[in-house]
DSSP file (Angstrom, degrees, kcal/mol; ACC not computed):
  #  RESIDUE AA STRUCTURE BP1 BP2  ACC     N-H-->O    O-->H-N    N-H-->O    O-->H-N    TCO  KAPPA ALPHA  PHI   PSI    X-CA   Y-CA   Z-CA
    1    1 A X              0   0    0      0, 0.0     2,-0.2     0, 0.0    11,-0.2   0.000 360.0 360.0 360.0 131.9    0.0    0.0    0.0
    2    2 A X  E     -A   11   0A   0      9,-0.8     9,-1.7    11,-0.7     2,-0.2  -0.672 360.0-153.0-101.7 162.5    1.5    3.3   -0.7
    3    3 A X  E     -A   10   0A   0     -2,-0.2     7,-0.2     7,-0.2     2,-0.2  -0.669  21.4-114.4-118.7 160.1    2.0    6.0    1.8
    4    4 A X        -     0   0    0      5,-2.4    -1,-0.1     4,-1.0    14,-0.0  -0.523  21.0-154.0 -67.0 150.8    2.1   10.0    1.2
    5    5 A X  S    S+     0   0    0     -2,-0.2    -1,-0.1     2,-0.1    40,-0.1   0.398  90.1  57.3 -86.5 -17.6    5.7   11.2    2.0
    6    6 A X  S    S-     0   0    0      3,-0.1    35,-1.3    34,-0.1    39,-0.1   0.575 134.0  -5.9-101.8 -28.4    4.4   14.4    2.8
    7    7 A X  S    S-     0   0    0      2,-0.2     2,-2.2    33,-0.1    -2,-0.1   0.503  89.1-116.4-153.8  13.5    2.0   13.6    5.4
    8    8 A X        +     0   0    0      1,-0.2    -4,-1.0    40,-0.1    -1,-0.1  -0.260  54.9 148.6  61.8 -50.9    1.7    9.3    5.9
    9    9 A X        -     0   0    0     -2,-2.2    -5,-2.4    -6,-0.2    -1,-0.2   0.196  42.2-142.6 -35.1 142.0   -1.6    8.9    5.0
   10   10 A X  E     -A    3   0A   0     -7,-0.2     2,-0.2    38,-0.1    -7,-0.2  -0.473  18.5-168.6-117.3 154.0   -1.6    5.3    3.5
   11   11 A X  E     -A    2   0A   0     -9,-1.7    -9,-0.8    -2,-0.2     6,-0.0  -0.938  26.8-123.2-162.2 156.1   -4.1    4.7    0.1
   12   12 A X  S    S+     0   0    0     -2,-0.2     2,-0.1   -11,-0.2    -1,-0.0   0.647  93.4  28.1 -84.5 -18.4   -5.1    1.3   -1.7
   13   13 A X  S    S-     0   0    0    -11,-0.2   -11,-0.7   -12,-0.1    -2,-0.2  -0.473  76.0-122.8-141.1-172.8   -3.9    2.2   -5.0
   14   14 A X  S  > S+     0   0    0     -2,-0.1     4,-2.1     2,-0.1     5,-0.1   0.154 116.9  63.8 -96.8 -18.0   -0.7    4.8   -6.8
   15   15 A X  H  > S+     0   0    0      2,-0.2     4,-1.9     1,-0.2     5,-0.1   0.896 100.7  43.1 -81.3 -31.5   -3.5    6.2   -8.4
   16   16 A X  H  > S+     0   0    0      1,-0.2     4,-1.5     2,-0.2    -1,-0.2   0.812 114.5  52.0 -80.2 -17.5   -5.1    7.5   -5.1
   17   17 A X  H  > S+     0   0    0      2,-0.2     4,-1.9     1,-0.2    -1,-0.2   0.882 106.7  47.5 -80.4 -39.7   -2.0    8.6   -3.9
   18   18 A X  H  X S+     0   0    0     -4,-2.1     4,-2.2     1,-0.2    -2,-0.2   0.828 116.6  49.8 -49.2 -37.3   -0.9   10.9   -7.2
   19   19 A X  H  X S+     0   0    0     -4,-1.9     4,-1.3     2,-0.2    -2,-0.2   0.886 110.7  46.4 -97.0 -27.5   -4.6   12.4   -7.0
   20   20 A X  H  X>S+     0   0    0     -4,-1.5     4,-3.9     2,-0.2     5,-1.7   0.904 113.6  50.1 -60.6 -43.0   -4.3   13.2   -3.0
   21   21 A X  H  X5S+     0   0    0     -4,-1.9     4,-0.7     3,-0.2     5,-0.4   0.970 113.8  49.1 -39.8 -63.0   -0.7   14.8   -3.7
   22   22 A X  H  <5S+     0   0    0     -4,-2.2     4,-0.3     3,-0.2    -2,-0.2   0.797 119.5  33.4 -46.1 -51.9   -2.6   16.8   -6.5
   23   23 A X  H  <5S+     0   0    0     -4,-1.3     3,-0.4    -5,-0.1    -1,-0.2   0.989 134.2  18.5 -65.3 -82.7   -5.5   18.0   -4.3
   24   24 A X  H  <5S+     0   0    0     -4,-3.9    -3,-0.2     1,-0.2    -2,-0.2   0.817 123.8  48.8-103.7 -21.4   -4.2   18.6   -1.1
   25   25 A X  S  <<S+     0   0    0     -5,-1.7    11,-1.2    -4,-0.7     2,-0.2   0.679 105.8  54.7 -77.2  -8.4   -0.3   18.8   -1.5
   26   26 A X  E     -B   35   0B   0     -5,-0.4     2,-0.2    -3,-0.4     9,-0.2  -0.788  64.6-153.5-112.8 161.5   -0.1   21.5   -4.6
   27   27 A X  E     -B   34   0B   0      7,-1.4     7,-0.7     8,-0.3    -4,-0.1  -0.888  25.1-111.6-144.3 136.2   -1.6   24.9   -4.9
   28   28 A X  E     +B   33   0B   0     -2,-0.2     2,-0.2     5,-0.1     5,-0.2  -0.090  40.5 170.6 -72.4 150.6   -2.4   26.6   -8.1
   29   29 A X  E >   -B   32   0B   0      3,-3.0     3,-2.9     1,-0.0    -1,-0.1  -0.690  53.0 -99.2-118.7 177.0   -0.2   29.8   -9.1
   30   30 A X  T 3  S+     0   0    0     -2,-0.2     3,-0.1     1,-0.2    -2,-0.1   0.488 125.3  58.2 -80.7   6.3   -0.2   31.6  -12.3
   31   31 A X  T 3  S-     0   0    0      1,-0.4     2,-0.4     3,-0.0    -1,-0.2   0.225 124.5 -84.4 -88.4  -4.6    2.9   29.6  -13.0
   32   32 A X  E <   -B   29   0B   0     -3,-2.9    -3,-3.0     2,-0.1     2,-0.7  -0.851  64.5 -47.9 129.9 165.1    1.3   26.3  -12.7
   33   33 A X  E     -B   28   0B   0     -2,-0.4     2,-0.4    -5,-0.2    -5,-0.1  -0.816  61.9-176.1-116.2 150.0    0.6   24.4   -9.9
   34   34 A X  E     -B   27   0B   0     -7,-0.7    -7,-1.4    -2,-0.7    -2,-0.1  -0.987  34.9 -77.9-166.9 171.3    3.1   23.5   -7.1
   35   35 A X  E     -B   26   0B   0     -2,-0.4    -8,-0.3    -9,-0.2    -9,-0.2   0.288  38.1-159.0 -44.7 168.3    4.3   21.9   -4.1
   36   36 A X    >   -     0   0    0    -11,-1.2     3,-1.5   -10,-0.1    -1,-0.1  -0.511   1.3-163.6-164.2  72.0    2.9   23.9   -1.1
   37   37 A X  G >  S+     0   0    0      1,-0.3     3,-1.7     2,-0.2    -2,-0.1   0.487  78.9  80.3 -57.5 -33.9    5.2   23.1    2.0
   38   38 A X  G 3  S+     0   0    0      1,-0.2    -1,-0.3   -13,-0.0   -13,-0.0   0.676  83.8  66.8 -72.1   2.5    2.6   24.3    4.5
   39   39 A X  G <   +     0   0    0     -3,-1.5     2,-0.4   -14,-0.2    -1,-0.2   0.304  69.0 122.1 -84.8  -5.4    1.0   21.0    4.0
   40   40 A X    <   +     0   0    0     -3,-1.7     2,-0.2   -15,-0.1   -33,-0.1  -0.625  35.3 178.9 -70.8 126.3    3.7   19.1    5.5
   41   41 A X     >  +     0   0    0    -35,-1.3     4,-0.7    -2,-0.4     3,-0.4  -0.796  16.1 156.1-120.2  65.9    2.5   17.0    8.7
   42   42 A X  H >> S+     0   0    0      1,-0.2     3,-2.7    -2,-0.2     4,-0.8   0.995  81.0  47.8 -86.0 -68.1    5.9   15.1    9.9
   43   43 A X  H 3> S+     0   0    0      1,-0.3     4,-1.1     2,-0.2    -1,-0.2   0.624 109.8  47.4 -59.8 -14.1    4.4   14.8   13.2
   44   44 A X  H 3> S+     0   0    0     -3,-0.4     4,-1.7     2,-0.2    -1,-0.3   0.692 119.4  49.8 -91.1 -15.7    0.6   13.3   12.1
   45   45 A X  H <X S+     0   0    0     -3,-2.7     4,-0.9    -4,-0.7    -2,-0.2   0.863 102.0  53.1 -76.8 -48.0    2.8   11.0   10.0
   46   46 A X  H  < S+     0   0    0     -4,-0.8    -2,-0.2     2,-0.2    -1,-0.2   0.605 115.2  43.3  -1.9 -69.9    4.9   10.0   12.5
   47   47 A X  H >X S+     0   0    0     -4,-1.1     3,-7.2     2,-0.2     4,-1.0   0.978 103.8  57.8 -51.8 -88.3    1.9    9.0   14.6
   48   48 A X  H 3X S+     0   0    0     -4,-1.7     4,-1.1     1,-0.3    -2,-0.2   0.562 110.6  56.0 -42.6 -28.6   -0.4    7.2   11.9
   49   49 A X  H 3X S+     0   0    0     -4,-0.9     4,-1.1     1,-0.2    -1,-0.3   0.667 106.4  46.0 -71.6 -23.1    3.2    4.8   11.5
   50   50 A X  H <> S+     0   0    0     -3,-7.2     4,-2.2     2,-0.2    -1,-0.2   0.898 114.0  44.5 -87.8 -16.0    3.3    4.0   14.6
   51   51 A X  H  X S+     0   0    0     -4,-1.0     4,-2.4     1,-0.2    -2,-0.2   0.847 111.5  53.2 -80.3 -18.0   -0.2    3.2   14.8
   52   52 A X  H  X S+     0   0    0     -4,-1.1     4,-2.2    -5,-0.4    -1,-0.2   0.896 110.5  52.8 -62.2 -47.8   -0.1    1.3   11.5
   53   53 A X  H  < S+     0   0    0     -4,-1.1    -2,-0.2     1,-0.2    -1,-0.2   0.955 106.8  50.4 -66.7 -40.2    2.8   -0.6   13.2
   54   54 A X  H  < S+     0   0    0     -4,-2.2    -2,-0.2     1,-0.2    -1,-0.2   0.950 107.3  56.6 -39.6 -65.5    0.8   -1.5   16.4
   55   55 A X  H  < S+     0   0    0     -4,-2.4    -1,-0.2    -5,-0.2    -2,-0.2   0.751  91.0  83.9 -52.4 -34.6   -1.6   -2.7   14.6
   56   56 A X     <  -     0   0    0     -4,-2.2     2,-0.5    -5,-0.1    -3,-0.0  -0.307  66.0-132.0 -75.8 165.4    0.3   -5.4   12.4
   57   57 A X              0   0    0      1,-0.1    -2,-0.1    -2,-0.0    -3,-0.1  -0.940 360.0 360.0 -86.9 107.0    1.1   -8.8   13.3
   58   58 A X              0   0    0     -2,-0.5    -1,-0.1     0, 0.0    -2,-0.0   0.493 360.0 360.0-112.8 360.0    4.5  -10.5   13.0
């Protein structure tokens, strides 16, 4: 399953993950759209891995 880099949320597909990046990780300018660094979440990420870890089994 791939994860955002930018913020951990985890998605079933690449597809879901390119279109969440798109949405909530760019914003458009009159250049185009791009990255938008005040959408970085290290620390919610941070969490949701460890609870993702808790949660598996080995």
């Amino acid at each position: 399953m791939p994860e955002c880099p930018h913020c951990g949320k985890w998605f079933r597909s690449n597809k879901g993950l390119k279109q969440h990046i798109t949405k909530v990780h760019t914003v458009d300018t009159p250049v185009g759209r791009v990255f938008d660094p005040s959408t970085l979440d290290p620390i919610g990420a941070m969490e949701r891995r460890a609870k993702r870890a808790k949660r598996r089994k080995w």
